[in-house]
N, C-alpha and C positions, 0 to 999 in steps of 0.2 A: 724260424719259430722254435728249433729245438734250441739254440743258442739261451731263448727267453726261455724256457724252464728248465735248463740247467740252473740260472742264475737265480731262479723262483726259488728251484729245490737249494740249491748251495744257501741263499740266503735265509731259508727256512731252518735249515740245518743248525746253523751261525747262532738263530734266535732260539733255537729249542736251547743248544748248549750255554746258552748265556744266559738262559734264566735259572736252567737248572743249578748251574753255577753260586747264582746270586740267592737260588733257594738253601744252599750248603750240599749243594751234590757236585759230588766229583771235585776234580783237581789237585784237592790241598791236599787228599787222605783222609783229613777229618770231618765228623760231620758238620762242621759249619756252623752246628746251634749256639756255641757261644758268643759267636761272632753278631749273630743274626737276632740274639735276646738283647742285646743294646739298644733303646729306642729312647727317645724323646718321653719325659714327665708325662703324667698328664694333668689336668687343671686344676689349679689349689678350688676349696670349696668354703662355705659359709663366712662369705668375705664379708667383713664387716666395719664403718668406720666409723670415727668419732674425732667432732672439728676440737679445734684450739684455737689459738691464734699465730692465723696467719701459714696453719698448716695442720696434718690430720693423720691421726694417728688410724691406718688401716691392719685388722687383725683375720686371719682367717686359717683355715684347713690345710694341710698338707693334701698333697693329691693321693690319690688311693696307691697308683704304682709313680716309680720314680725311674721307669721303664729301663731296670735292671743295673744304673751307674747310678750315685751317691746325688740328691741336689746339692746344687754349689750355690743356688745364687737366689732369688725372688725379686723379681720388677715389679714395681708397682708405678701404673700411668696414671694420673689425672685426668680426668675428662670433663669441660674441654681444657686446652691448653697445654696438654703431652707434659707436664712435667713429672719426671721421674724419680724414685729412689727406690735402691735395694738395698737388700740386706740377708743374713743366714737363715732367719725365722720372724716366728707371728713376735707382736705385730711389727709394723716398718713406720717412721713417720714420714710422711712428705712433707717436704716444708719448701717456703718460697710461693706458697697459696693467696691468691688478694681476699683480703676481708672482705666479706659483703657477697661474694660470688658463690653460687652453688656450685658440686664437684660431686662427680661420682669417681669411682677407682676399680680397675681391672689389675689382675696380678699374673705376673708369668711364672713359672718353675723352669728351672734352667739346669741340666746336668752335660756330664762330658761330651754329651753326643748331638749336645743341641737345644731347645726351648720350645715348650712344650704351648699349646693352646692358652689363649686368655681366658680368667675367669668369665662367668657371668658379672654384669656390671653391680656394684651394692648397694646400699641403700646413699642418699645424697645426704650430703651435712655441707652447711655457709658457716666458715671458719670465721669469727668475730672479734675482736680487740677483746680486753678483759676489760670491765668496765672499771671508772675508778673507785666504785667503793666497793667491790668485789677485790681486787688488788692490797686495799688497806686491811684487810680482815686479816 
């Protein structure tokens, strides 16, 4: 019986120092915060698209924090049918859409430390052919 809580307490020990660790205490000397202020985007806002043909021009909000590293990157998914494009900023086209089809679009923010939550999904647009005398004008 004493054997098991040596190994309770030892193992108790182990997890206190390894959180505190991971909270920026102890070890390095320093406190840890800068380390610790790197986090994942959080989620672009007022996503909004508009069809074309055959593909959709999606525009929206940068995220309020970019959780302390630069974004690098913006995913944008189609839904359904996962097809993707990114790009630096608002807005991004997706293209490679079938005419006729409805589509909504969620967007990611993406910085050095990782990819941040999906938007809210936006409003739906069915990307259409240009008609032809719409075209001759």
């Amino acid at each position: 019986m004493k054997g098991k809580r040596i190994i309770t307490a030892i193992f108790a020990v182990l997890l206190t120092a390894t959180a505190s660790w991971a909270m920026g205490g102890g070890g390095g000397g320093g406190t840890g915060v800068s380390d610790m202020g790197l986090l994942m985007p959080g989620q672009p806002t007022n996503v909004t698209a508009t069809a074309g043909n055959g593909e959709a021009s999606v525009s929206f909000t940068p995220p309020q924090s970019d959780g302390g590293s630069p974004i690098t990157r913006y995913t944008v998914t189609a839904h359904p049918g996962r097809i993707k494009a990114s790009g630096k900023q608002s807005p991004i086209t997706v293209k490679g859409l079938t005419n006729g089809r409805t589509y909504t679009f969620t967007i990611k923010a993406s910085n050095s430390v990782g990819t941040g939550p999906a938007s809210e999904a936006c409003n739906s647009v069915t990307p259409r052919a240009e008609r032809e005398t719409d075209s001759k004008r």
